[in-house]
C-alpha positions in Angstrom: 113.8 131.0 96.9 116.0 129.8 99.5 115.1 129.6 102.6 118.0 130.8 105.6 118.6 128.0 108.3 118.7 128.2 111.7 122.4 127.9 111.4 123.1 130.8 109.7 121.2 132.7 111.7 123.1 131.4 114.7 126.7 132.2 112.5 125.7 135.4 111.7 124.6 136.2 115.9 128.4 135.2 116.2 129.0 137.2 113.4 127.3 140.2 115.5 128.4 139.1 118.6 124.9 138.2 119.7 123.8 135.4 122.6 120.7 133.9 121.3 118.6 131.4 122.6 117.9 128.4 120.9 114.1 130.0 120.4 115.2 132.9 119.4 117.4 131.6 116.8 114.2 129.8 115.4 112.1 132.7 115.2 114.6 135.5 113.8 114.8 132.4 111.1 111.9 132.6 110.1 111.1 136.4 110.3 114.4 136.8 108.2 113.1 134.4 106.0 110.2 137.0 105.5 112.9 139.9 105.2 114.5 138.0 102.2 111.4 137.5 100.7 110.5 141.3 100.3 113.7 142.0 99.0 113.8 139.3 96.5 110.0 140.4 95.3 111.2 144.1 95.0 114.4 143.0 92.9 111.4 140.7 90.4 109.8 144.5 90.2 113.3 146.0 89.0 113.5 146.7 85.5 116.5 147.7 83.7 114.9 150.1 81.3 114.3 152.4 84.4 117.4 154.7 86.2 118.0 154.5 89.6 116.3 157.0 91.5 117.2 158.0 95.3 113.8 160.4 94.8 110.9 160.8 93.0 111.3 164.4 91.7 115.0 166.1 90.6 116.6 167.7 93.5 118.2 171.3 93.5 120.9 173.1 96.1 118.5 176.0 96.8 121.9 177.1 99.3 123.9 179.8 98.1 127.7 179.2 97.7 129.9 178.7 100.6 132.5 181.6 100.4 134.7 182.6 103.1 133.8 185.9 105.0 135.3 187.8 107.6 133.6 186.8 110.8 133.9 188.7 114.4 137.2 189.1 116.2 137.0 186.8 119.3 137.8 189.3 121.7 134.6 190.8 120.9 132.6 187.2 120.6 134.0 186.3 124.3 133.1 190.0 125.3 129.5 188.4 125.2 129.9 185.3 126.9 128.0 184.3 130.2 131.9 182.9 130.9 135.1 182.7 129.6 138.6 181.7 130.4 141.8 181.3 128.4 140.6 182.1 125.4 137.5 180.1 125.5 133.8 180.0 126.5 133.6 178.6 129.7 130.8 176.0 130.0 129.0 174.2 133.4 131.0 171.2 134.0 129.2 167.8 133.0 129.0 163.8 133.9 131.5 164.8 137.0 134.8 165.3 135.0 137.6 166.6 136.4 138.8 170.0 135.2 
């Protein structure tokens, strides 16, 4: 298995837009090196015979359909508001913004 070099690892942190240190570039080597491995061992494991799963047992849509329904007016929903103005729910102002 090939290994991945200490320059790759520093094109692909350009790649990212990352600033590592000469250190770091030498130990994200080597644990990328390990990161490879485990994905090369699980693609050994792979056998064709067997379908690609995304779980271990069949998944069903237990949800009922989604069918359009006639919902409240919105004079009535605002009626119940805390606040509301134009039209709309009125909420506490946040992060200092400017109305």
């Amino acid at each position: 298995m090939p290994s991945i070099s200490r320059e790759e690892v520093a094109h692909l942190a350009h790649l990212a837009r990352l600033d590592l240190a000469p250190d770091e570039l030498d130990h994200l080597a080597g644990q990328l090196d390990q990161i490879l491995g485990a994905v090369a061992q699980v693609t050994e494991v792979a056998a064709d015979d067997i379908p690609p799963t995304s779980h271990a047992l069949p998944l069903t849509n237990v949800f009922r359909e989604d069918e359009p329904r006639a919902c409240l007016p919105a004079e009535a929903v605002l009626a119940q508001a805390p606040a509301a103005e134009d039209g709309r729910f009125r909420v506490p102002q946040i992060l200092g913004e400017e109305a």
